[in-house]
N, C-alpha and C positions, 0 to 999 in steps of 0.2 A: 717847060713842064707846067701845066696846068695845076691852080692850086687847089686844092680840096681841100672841100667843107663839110664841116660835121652836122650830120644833118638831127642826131637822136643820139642821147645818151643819157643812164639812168643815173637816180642819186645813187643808188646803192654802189653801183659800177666806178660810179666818179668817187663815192669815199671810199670804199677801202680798196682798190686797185691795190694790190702790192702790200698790204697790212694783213697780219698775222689773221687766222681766222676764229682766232680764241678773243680776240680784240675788235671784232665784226661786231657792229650793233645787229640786234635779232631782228629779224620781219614783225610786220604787226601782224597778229591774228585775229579772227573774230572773237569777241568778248562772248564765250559760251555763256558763263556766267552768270553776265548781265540777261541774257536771254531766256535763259532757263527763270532768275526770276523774276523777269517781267508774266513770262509762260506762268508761276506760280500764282503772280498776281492777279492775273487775268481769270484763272481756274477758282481762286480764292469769290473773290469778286462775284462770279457768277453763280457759285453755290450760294452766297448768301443774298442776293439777290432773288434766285429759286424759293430759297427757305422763306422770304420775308411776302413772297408772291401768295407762297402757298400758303401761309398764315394768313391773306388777305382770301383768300376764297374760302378760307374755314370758318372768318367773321362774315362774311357776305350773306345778304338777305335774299340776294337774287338764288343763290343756289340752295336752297330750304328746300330740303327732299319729300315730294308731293304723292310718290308711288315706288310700290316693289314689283317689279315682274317677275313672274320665273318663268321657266323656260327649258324641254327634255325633260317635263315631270310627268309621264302616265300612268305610273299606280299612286303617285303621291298628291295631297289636294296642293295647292297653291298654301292656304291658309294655314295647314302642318308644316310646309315646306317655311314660312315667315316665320312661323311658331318656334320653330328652331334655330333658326339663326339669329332670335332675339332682338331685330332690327323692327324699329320701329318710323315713323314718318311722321316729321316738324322739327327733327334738326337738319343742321345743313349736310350737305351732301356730302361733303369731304370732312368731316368732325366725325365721323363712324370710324371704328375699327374693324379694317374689313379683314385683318388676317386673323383676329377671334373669332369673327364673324365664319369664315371660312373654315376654320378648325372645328366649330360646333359644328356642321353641318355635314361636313366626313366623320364626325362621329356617328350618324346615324348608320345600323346597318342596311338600309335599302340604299343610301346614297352611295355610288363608287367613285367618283368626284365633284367637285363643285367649283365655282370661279365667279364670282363675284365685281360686276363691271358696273361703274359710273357713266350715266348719257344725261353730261349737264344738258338741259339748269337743274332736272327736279327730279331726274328718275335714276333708280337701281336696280340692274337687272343681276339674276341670281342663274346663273345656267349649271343644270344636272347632267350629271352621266347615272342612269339609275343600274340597280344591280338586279337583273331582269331574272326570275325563277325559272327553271324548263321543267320544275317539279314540286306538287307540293308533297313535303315528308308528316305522316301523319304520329304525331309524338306525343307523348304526356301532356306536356304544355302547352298543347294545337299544333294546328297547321304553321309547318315554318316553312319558306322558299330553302330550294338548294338551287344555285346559278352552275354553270358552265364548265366553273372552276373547281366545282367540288364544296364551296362555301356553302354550310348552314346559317339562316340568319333569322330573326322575327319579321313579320310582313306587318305594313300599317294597318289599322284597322279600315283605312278607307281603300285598301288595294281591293283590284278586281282583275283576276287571273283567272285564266282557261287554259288552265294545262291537266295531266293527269296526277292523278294521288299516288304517292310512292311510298310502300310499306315494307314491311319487314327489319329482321337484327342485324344489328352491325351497325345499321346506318350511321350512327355517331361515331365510329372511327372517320377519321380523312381519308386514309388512300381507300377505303371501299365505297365512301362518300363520291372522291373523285372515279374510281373506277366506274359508277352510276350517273352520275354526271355528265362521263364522256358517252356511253350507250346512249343516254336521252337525246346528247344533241346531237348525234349521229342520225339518230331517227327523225330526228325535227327538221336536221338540214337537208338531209340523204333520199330521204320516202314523207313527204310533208302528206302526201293522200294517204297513206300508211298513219302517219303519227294522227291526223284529225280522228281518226278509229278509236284510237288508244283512251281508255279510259281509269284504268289501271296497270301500275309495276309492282311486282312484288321480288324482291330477292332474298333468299336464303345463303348464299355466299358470295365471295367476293368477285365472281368468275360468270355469274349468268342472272336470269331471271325469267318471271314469267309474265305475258302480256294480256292484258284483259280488255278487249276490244267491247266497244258501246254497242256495240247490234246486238251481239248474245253473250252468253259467259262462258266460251269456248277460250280456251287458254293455251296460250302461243310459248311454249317453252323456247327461251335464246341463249344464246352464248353472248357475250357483251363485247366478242371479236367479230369483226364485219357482218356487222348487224342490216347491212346494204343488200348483200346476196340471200342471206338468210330469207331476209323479204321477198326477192326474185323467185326463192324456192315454194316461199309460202301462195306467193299468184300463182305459181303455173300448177301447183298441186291442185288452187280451188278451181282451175279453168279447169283440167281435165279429169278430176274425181268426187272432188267432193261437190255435192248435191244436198240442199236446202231438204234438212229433216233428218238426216244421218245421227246416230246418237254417237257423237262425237264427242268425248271427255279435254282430249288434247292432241293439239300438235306439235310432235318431238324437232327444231330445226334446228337443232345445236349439231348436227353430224353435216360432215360437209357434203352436198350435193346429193343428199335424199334427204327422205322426210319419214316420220316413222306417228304412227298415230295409236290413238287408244281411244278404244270404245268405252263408253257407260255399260253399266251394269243394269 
């Protein structure tokens, strides 16, 4: 009989064969341990590192902030727009506090947000989201923008806007603020050869109002619900009845799918 040879065989196998298993030496494992804090050392390390980086570009000459730009500011100047954010230019780039910096500048009510970015070596750009008016409200205090949203705000003095003047009571509550609000920009977005006409709104309640077109002072009574078709009713009436010299005081469009008019006296 041929003899055989053991070709493989483990320590583990070879020591405890036949030994109780309470009396087994254990497997090694990996030392989690050690790794986790080598991992912490390494994380340690690197933030301070960062830190000692960033403290060396705060002292650095090469990065001495030379210019501010802004950027999404058209009713606002450039120079209002620096004026507020308090930042000035001959320190270094990274030595500013740009989350003060930022929170001044949403404080403004024309600004609706701001962001504030570094383009080493020398420059900082200031980019706007401005809070754009579809109306100016004519009020004690002046002219103040109303946005999209329903927001009353004060306008800078260097803004330049071409939209229509918006009068009447109420206006200072919010939901008839937003009620007018959402009519305007219906008309702005919906009938823009329509809205360029418009030169005055007036509303008496929270529910309609009246349009005062630039060519004459014929006056468009609306409902401030689809204010789209209203318009459709208002063109086909003047293609097929009304005629240039008519002594025309108003036209009623708040009734759905007619039109009801009244004459001067």
């Amino acid at each position: 009989m041929p003899r055989q040879t053991l070709v493989y065989t483990s320590y583990r196998s070879a020591k405890t064969r036949g030994m109780p298993l309470h009396t087994r030496p254990m497997q090694k494992r990996p030392r989690r341990f050690a790794r986790w804090v080598m991992v912490a050392t390494v994380l340690g390390l690197l933030v301070v590192g960062i830190q000692n980086a960033y403290s060396s570009l705060a002292d650095s000459e090469f990065f001495r902030m030379a210019r501010i730009k802004v950027r999404g500011n058209t009713l606002m100047s450039d120079a209002d727009v620096i004026a507020w954010s308090q930042l000035q230019v001959g320190a270094n780039l990274f030595a500013y506090d740009m989350v003060s910096a930022t929170e001044r500048l949403a404080q403004q009510p024309m600004i609706k947000k701001a962001l504030l970015l570094r383009e080493p070596p020398e420059t900082l750009v200031i980019v706007l989201e401005e809070r754009r008016p579809v109306g100016l409200l004519n009020t004690p205090e002046g002219l103040m923008g109303l946005d999209a949203s329903g927001k009353i705000f004060p306008l800078s003095p260097s803004a330049q806007v071409d939209v229509p003047i918006l009068t009447g009571v109420g206006l200072q509550r919010d939901t008839w603020a937003r009620a007018l609000a959402g009519f305007v920009t219906e008309l702005q977005i919906r009938t823009p050869a329509f809205w360029r006409e418009v030169s005055e709104i007036r509303t008496d309640d929270p529910h309609s109002a009246t349009v005062y077109l630039v060519a004459d002072d014929l006056a468009l009574k609306m409902r401030f619900e689809n204010p789209e078709q209203q318009i459709r009713n208002f063109r086909a009436y003047t293609q097929a009845a009304f005629l240039p010299g008519q002594a025309l005081a108003y036209i009623d469009l708040r009734y759905r799918d007619q039109v009801v008019v009244g004459k001067r006296e």
